[in-house]
N, CA, C and O of each residue as an XYZ file, in Angstrom:
808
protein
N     101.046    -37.859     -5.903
C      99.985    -38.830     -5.637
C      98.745    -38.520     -6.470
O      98.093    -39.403     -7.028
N      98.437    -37.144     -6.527
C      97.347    -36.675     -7.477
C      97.642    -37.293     -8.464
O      96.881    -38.185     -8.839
N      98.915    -36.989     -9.233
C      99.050    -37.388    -10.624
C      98.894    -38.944    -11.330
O      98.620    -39.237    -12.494
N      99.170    -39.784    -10.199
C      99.171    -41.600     -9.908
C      97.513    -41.751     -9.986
O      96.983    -42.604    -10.699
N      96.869    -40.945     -9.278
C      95.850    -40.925     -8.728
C      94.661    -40.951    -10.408
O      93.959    -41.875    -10.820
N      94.885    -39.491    -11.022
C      94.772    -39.234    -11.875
C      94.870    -40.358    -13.234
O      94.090    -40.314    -14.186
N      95.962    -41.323    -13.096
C      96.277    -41.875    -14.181
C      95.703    -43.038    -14.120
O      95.393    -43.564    -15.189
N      95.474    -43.591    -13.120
C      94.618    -44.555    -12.550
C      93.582    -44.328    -12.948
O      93.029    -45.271    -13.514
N      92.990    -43.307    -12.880
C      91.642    -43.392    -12.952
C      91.037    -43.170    -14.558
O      89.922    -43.464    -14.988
N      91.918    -42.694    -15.096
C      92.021    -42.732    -16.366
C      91.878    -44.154    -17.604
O      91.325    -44.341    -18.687
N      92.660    -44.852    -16.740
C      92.978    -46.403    -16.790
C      91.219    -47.073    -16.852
O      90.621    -47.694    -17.730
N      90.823    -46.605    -15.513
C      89.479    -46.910    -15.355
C      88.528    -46.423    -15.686
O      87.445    -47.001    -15.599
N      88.700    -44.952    -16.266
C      87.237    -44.232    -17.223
C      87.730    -45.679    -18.485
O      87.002    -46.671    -18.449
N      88.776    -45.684    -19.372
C      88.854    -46.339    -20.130
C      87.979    -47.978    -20.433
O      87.657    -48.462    -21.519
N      87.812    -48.439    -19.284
C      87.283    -49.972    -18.943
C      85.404    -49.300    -19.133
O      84.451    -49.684    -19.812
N      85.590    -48.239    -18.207
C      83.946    -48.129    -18.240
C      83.465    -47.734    -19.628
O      82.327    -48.029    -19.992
N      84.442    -46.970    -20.530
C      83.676    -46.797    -21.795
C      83.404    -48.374    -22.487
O      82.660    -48.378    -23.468
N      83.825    -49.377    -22.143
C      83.749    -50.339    -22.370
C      82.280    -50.903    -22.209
O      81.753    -51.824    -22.832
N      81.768    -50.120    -21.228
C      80.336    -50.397    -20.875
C      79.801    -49.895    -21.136
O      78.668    -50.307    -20.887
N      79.825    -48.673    -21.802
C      79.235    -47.242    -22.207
C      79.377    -47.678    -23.727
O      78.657    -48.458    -24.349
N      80.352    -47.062    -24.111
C      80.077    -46.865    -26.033
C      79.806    -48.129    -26.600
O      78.680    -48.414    -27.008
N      80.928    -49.038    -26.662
C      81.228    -50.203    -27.342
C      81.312    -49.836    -28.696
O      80.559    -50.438    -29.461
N      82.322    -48.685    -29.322
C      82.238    -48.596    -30.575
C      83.435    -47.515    -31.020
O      83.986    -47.084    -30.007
N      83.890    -47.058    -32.029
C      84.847    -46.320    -32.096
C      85.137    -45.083    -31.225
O      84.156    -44.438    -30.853
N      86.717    -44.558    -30.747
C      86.762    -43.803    -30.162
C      86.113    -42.303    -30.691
O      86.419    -41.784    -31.765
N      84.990    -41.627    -29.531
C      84.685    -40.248    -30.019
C      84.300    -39.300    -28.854
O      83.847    -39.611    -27.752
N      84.493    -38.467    -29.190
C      84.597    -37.467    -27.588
C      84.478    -37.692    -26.718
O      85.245    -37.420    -25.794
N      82.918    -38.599    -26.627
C      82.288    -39.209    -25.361
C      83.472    -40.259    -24.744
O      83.490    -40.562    -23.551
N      84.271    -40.673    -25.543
C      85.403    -41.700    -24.690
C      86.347    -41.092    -23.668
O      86.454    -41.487    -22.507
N      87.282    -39.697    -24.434
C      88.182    -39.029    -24.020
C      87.049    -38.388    -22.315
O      87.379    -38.448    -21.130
N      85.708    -37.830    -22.961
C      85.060    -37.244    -22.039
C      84.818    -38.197    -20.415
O      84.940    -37.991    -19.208
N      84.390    -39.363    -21.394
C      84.548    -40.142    -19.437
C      85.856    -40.462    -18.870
O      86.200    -40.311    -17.698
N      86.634    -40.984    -19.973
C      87.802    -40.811    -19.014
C      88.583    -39.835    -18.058
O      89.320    -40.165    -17.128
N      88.223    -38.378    -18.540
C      88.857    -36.982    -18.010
C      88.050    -36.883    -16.994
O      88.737    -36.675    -15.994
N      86.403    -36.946    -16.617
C      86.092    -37.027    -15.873
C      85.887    -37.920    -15.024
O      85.237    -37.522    -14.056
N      86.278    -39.295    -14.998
C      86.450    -40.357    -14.037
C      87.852    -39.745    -13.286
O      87.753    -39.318    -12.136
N      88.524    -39.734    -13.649
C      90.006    -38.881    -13.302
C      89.657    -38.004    -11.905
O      89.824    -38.250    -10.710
N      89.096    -36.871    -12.636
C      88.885    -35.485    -11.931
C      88.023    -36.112    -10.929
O      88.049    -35.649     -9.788
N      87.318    -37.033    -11.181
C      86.048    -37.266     -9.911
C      87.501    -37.973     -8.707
O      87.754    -37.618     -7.556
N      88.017    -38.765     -9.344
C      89.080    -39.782     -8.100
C      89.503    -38.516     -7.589
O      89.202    -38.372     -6.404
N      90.276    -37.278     -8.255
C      91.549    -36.475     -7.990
C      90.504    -35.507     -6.115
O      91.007    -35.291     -5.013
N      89.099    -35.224     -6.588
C      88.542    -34.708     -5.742
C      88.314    -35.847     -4.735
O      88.907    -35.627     -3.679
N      87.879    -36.575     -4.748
C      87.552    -37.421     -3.714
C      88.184    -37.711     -2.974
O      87.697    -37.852     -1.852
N      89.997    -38.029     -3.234
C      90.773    -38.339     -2.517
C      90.930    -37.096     -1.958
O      91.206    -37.065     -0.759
N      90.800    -35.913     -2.647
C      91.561    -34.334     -1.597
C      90.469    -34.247     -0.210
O      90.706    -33.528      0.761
N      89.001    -35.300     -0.361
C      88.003    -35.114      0.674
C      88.226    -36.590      1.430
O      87.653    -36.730      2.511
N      88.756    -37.321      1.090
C      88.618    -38.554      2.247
C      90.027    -39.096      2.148
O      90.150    -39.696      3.215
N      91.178    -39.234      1.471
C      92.267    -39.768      1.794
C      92.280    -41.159      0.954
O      91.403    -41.603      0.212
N      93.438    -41.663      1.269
C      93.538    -43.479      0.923
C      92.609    -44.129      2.182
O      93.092    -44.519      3.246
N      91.336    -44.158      1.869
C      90.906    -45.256      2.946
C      89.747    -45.845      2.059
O      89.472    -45.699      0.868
N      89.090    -46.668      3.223
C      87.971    -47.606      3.063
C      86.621    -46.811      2.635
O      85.589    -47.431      2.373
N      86.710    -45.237      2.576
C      85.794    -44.281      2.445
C      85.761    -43.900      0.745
O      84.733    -43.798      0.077
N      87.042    -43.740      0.292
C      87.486    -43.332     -0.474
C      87.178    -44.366     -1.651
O      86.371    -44.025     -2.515
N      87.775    -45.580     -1.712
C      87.022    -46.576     -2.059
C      86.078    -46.840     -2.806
O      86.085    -46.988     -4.028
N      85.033    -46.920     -1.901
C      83.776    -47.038     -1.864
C      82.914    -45.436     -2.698
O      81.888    -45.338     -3.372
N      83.661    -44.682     -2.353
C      83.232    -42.910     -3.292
C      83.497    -43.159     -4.707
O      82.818    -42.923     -5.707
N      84.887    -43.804     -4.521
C      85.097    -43.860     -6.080
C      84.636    -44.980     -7.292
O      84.617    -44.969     -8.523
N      84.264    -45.990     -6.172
C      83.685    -46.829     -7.061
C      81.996    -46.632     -7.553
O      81.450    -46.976     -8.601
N      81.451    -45.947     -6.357
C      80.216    -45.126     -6.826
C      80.544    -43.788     -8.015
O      79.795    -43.714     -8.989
N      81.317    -43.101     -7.908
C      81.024    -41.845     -9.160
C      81.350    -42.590    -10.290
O      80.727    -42.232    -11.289
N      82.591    -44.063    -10.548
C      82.296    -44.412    -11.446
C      80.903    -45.100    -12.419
O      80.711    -45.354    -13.608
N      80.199    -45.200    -11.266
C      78.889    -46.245    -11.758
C      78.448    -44.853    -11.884
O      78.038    -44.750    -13.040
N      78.342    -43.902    -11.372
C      77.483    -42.644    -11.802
C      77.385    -42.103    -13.386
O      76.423    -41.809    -14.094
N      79.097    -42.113    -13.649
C      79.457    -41.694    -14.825
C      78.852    -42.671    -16.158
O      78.590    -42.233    -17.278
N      78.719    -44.046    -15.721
C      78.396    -45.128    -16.833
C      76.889    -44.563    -16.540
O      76.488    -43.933    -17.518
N      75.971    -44.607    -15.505
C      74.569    -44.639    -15.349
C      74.513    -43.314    -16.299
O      74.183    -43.633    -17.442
N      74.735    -41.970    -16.148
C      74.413    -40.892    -16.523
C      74.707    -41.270    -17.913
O      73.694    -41.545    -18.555
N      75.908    -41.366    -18.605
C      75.958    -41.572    -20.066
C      75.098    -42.492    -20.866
O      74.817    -42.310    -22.050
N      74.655    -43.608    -20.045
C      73.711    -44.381    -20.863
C      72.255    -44.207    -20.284
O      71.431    -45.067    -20.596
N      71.815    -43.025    -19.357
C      70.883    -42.828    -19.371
C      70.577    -41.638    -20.328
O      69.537    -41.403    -20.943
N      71.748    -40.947    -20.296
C      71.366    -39.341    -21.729
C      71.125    -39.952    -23.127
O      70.436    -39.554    -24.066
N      71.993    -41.163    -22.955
C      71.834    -41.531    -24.780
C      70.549    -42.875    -24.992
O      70.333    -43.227    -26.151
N      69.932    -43.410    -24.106
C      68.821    -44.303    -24.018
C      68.055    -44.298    -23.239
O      67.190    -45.170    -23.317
N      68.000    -43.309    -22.099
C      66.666    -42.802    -21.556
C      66.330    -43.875    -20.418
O      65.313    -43.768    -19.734
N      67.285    -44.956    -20.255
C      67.353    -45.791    -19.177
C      68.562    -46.145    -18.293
O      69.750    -46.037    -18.597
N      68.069    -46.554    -17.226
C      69.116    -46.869    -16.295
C      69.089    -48.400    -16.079
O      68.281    -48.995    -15.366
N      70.509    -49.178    -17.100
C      70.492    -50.456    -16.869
C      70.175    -51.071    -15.009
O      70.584    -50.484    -14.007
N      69.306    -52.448    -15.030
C      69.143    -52.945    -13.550
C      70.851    -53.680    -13.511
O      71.612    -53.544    -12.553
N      71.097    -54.252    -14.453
C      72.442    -54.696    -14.053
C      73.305    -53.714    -13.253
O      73.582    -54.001    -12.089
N      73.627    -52.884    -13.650
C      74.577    -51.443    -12.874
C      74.410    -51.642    -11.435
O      75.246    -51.912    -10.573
N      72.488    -51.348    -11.324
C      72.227    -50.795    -10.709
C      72.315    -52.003     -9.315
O      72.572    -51.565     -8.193
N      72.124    -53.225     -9.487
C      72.299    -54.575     -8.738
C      73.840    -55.051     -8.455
O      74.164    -56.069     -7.844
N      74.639    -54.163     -8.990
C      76.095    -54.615     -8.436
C      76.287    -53.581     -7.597
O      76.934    -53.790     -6.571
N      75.589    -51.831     -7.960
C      75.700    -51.458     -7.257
C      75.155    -51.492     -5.998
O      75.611    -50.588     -5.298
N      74.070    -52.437     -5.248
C      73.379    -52.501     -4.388
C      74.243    -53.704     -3.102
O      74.341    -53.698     -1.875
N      74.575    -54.334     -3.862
C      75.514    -55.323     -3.024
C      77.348    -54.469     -2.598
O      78.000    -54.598     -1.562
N      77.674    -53.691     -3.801
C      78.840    -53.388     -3.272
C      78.152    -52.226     -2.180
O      78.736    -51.925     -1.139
N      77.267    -51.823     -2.446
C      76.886    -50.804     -1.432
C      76.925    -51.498      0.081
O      77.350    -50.995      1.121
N      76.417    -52.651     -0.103
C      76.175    -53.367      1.448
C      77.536    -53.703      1.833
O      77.797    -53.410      3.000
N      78.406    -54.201      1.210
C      79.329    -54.424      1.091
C      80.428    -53.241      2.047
O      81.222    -53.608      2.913
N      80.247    -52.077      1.695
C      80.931    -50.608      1.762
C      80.388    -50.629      3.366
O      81.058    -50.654      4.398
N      79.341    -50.616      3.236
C      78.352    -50.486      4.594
C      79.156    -51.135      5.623
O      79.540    -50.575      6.650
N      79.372    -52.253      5.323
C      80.190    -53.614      6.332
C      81.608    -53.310      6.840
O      82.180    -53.666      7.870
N      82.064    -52.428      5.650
C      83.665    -52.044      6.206
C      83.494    -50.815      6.922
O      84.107    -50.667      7.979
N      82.427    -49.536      6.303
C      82.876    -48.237      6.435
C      82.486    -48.328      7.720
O      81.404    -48.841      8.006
N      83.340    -47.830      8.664
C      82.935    -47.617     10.226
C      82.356    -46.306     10.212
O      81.668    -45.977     11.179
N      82.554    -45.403      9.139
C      81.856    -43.926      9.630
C      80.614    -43.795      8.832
O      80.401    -42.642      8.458
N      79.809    -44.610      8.505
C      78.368    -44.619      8.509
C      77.512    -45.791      8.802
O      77.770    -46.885      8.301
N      76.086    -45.535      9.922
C      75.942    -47.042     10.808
C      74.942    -47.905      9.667
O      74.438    -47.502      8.619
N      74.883    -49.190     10.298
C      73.457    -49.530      9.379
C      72.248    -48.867      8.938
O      71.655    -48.789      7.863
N      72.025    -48.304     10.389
C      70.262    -47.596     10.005
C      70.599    -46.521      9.469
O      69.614    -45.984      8.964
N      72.155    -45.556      9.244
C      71.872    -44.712      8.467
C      71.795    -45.121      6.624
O      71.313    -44.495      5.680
N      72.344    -46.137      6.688
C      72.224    -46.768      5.097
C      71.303    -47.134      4.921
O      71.033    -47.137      3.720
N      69.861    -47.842      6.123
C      68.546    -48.293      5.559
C      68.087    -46.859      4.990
O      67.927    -46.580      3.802
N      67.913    -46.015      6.090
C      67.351    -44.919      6.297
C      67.573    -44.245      4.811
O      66.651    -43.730      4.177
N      68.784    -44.315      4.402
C      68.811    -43.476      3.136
C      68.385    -44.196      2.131
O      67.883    -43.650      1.149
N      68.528    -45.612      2.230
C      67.982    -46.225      1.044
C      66.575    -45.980      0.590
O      66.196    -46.245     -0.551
N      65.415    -45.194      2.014
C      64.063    -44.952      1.391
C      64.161    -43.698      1.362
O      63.484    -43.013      0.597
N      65.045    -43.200      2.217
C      65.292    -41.434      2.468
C      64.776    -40.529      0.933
O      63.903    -39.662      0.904
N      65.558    -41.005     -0.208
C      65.528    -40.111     -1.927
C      64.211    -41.141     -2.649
O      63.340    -40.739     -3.420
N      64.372    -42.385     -2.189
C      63.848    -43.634     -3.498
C      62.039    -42.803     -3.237
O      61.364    -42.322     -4.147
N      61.609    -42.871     -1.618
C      60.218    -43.355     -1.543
C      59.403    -41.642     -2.034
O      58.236    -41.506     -2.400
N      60.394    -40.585     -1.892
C      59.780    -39.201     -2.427
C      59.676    -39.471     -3.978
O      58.674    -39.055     -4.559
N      60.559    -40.081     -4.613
C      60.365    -39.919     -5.751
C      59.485    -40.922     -6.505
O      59.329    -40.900     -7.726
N      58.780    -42.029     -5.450
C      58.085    -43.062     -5.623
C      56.671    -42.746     -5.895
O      55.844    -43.051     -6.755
N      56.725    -41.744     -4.433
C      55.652    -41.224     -4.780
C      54.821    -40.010     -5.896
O      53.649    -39.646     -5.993
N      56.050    -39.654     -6.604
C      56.126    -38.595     -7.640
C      55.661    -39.307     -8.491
O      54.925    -38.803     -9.340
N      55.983    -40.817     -8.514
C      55.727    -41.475     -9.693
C      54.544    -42.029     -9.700
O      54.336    -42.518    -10.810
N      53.404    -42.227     -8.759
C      52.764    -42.889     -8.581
C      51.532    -41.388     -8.814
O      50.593    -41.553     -9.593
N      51.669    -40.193     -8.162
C      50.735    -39.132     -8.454
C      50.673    -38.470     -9.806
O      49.657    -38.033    -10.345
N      52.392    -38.453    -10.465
C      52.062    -38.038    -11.550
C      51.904    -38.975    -12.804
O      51.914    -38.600    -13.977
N      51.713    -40.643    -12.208
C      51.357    -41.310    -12.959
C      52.391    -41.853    -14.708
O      52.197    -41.699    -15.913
N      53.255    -42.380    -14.008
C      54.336    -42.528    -14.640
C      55.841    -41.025    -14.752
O      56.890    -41.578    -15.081
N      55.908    -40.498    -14.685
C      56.361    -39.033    -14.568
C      57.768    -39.064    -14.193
O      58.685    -38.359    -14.617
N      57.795    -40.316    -13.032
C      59.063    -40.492    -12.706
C      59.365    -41.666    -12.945
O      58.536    -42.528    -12.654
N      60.757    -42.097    -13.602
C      61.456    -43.422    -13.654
C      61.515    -44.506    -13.096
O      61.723    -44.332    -11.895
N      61.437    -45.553    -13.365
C      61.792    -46.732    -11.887
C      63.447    -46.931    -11.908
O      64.026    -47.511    -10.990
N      63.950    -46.529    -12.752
C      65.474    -46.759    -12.483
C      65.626    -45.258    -12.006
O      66.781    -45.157    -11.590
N      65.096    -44.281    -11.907
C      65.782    -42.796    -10.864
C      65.469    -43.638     -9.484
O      66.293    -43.754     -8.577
N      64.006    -44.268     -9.468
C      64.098    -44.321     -7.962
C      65.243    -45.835     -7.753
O      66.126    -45.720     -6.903
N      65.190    -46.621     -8.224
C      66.469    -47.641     -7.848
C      67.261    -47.111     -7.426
O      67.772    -47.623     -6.429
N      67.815    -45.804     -7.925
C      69.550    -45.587     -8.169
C      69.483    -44.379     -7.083
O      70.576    -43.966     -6.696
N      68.769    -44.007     -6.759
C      68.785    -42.841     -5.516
C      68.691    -43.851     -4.041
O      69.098    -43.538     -2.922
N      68.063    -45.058     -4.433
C      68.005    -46.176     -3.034
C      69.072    -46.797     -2.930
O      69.353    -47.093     -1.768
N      70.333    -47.358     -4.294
C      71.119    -47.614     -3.728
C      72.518    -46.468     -3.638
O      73.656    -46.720     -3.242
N      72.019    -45.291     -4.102
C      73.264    -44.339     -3.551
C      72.813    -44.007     -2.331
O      73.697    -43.559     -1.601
N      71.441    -44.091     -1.730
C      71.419    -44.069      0.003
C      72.316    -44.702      0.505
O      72.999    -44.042      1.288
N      72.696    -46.079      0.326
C      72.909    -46.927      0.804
C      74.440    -46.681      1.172
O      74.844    -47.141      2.240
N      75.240    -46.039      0.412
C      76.704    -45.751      0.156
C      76.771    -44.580      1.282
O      77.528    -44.524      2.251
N      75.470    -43.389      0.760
C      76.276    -41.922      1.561
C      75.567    -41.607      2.690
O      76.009    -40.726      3.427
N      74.230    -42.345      3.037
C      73.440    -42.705      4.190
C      72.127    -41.304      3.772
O      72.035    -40.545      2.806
N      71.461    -41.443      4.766
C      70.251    -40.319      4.593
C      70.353    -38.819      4.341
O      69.639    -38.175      3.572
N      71.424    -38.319      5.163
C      71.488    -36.850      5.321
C      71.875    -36.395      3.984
O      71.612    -35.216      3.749
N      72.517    -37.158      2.936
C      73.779    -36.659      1.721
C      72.970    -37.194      0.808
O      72.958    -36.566     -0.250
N      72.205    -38.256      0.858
C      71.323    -38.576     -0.601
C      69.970    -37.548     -0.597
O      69.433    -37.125     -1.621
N      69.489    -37.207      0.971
C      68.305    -36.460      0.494
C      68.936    -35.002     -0.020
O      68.240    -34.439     -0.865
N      70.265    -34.260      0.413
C      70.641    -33.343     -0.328
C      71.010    -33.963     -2.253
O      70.840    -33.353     -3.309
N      71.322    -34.783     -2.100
C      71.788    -35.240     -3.785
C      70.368    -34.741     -4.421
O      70.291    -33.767     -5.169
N      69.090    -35.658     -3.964
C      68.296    -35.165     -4.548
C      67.644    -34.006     -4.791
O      67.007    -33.920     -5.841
N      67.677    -32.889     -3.865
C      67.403    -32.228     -3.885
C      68.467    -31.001     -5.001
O      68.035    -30.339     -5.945
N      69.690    -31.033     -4.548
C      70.429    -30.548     -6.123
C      70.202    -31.521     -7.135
O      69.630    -30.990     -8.087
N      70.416    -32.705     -7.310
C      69.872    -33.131     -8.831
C      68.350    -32.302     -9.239
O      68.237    -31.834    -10.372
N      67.363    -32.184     -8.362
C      65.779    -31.460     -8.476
C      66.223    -30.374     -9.143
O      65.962    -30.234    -10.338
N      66.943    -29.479     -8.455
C      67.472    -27.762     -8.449
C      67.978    -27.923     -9.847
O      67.481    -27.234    -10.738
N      69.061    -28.902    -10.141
C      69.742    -28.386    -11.851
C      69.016    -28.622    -12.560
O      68.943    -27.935    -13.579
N      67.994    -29.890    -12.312
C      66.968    -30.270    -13.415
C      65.925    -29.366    -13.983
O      65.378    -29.679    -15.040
N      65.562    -28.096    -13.258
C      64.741    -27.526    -13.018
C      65.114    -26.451    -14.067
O      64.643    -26.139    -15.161
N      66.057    -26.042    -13.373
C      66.802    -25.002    -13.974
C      67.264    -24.982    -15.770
O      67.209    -24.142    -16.668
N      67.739    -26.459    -15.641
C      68.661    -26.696    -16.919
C      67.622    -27.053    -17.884
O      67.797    -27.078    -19.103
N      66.393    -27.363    -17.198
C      65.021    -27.567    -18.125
C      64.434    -26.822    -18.844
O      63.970    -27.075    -19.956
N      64.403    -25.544    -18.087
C      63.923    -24.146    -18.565
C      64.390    -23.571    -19.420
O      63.751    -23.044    -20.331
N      65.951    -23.558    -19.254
C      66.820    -22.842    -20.261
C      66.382    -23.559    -21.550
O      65.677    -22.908    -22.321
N      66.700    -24.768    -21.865
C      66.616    -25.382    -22.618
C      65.163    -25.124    -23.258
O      65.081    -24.636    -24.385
N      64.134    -25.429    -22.590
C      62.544    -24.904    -23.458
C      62.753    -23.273    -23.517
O      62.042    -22.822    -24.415
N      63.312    -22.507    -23.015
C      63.360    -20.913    -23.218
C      64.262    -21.114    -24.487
O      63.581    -20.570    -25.356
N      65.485    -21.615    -25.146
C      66.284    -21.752    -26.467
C      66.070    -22.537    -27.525
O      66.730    -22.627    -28.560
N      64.497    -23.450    -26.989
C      63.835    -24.199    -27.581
C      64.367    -25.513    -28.276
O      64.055    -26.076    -29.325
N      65.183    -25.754    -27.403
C      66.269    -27.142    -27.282
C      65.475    -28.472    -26.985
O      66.110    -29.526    -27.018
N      64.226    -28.490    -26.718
C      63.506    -29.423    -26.632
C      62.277    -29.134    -26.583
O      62.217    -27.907    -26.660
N      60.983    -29.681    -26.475
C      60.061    -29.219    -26.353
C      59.252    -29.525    -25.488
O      59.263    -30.742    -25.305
N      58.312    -28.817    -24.652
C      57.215    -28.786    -24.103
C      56.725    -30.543    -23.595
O      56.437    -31.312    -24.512
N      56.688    -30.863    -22.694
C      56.581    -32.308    -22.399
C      57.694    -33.432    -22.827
O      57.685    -34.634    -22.563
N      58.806    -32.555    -23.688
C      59.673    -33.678    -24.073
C      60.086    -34.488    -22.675
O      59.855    -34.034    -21.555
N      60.643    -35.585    -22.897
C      61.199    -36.271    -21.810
C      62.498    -35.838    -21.986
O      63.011    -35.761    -23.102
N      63.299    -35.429    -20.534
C      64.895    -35.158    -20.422
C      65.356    -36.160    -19.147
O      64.906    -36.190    -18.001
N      66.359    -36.924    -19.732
C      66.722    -38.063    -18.949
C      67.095    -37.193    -17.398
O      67.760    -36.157    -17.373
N      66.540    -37.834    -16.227
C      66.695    -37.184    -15.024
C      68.000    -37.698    -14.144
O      68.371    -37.067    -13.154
N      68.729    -39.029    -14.644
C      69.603    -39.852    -13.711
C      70.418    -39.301    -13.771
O      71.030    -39.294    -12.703
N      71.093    -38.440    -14.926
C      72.425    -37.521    -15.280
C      72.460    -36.134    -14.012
O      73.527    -35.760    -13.525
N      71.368    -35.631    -13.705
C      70.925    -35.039    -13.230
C      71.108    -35.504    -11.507
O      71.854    -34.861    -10.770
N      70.438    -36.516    -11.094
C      70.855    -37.338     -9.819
C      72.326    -38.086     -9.432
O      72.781    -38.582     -8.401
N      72.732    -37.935    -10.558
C      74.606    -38.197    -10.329
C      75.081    -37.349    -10.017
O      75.843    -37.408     -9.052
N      74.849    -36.160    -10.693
C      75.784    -35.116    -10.697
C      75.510    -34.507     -9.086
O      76.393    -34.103     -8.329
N      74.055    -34.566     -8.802
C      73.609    -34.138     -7.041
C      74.283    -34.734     -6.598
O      75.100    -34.025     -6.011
N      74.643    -36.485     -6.412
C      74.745    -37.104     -5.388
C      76.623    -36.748     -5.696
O      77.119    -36.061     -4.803
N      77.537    -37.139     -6.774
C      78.779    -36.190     -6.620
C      78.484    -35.592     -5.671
O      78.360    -36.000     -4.516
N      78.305    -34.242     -6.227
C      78.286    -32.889     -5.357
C      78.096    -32.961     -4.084
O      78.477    -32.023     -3.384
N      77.527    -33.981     -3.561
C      77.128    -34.303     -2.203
C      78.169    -35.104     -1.503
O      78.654    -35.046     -0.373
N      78.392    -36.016     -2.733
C      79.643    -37.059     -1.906
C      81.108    -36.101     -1.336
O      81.743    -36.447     -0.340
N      81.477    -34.838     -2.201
C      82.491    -34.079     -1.796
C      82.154    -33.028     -1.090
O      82.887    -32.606     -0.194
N      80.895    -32.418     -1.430
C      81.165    -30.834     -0.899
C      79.186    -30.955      0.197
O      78.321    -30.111      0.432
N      79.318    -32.346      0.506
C      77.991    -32.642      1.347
C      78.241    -32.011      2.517
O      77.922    -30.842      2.730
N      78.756    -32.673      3.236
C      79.095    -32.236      4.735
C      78.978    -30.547      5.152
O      78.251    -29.981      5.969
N      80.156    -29.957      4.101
C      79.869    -28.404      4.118
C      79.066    -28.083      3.938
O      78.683    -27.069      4.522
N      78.442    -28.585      3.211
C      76.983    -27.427      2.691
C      75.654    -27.385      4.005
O      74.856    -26.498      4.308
N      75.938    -29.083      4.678
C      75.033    -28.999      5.494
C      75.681    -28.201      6.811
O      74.901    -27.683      7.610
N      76.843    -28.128      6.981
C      77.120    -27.240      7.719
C      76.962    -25.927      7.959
O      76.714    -25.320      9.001
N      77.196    -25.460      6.493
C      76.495    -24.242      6.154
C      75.696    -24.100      6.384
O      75.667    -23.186      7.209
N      74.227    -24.691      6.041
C      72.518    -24.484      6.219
C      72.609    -24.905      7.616
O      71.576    -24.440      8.098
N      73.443    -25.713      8.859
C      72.861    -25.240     10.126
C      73.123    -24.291     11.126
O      72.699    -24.247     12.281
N      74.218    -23.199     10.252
C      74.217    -22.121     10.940
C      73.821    -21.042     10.661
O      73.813    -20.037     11.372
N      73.318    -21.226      9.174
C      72.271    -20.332      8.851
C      71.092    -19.385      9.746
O      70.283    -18.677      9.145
């Protein structure tokens, strides 16, 4: 089933480079497809064939298109981000294991911290980071997007430093942050639950 699973999804990194490159095959093609794959192969080992599963996988794919065309243009198309807001409501309507108010709740849960980041540090933060953290509330509810953000914060931080310490960019450069908020909210969509389990018996 992995392997079906796998090939499928392969099928479907393929369509999304369609939205991504639009131009001859080059790493970046082989690269989303292997990882659209690997994202289905985990998701299903955490939720099964259901209405959960679904809905996970049709979000890491929009993750994978958002992150690639936010590293290579520094934006996060509104189109993406507006199909993803309706299939989100959409997900909401079937998934019985998350309620409405936890999908409002998350929709301001990541968007309105980082709203306000944007508003003190006066442009600083994106209007497509905060879109796309309001409608991945909407999918994984409050508890799992405010962890997304908070690991997307943590690698950004980290992976920032290295980079000005090897002098890979410079000092005020801008480093696209949405690649960064995918990869949290992943990490959250599979290995969420545990982790908060972890920190409440801490």
């Amino acid at each position: 089933m992995d392997l079906i699973l796998f090939i499928i999804a392969l099928f479907i990194g393929f369509l999304l480079n369609r939205c991504i490159l639009k131009q001859k095959i080059s790493i970046k093609y082989l690269l989303v497809e292997v990882l659209n794959g690997l994202a289905y192969v985990l998701l299903y080992s955490v939720y099964g064939l259901s209405i959960q599963f679904i809905g996970m996988a049709f979000l890491a794919s929009s993750l994978i298109v958002i992150s690639f065309i936010d590293f290579e243009h520094m934006l996060i198309p509104n189109n993406v981000l507006i199909v993803l807001f309706v299939a989100g409501v959409m997900f909401n309507i079937l998934n019985s294991n998350l309620t409405i108010m936890d999908s409002v709740i998350g929709f301001f849960a990541a968007s309105v911290p980082l709203f306000l980041i944007a508003i003190f540090t006066k442009g600083g933060m994106g209007g497509g980071d905060i879109k796309l953290m309001a409608v991945v509330g909407i999918f994984i509810g409050w508890k799992l997007v405010t962890l997304s953000l908070i690991i997307g914060a943590c690698m950004s931080s980290v992976i920032g430093i290295i980079l000005l310490l090897f002098r890979v960019v410079k000092r005020k450069e801008p480093i696209p942050f949405g690649p960064f908020l995918a990869t949290g909210s992943f990490i959250a969509m599979v290995y969420g639950s545990r982790i908060i389990q972890w920190y409440m018996i801490l």
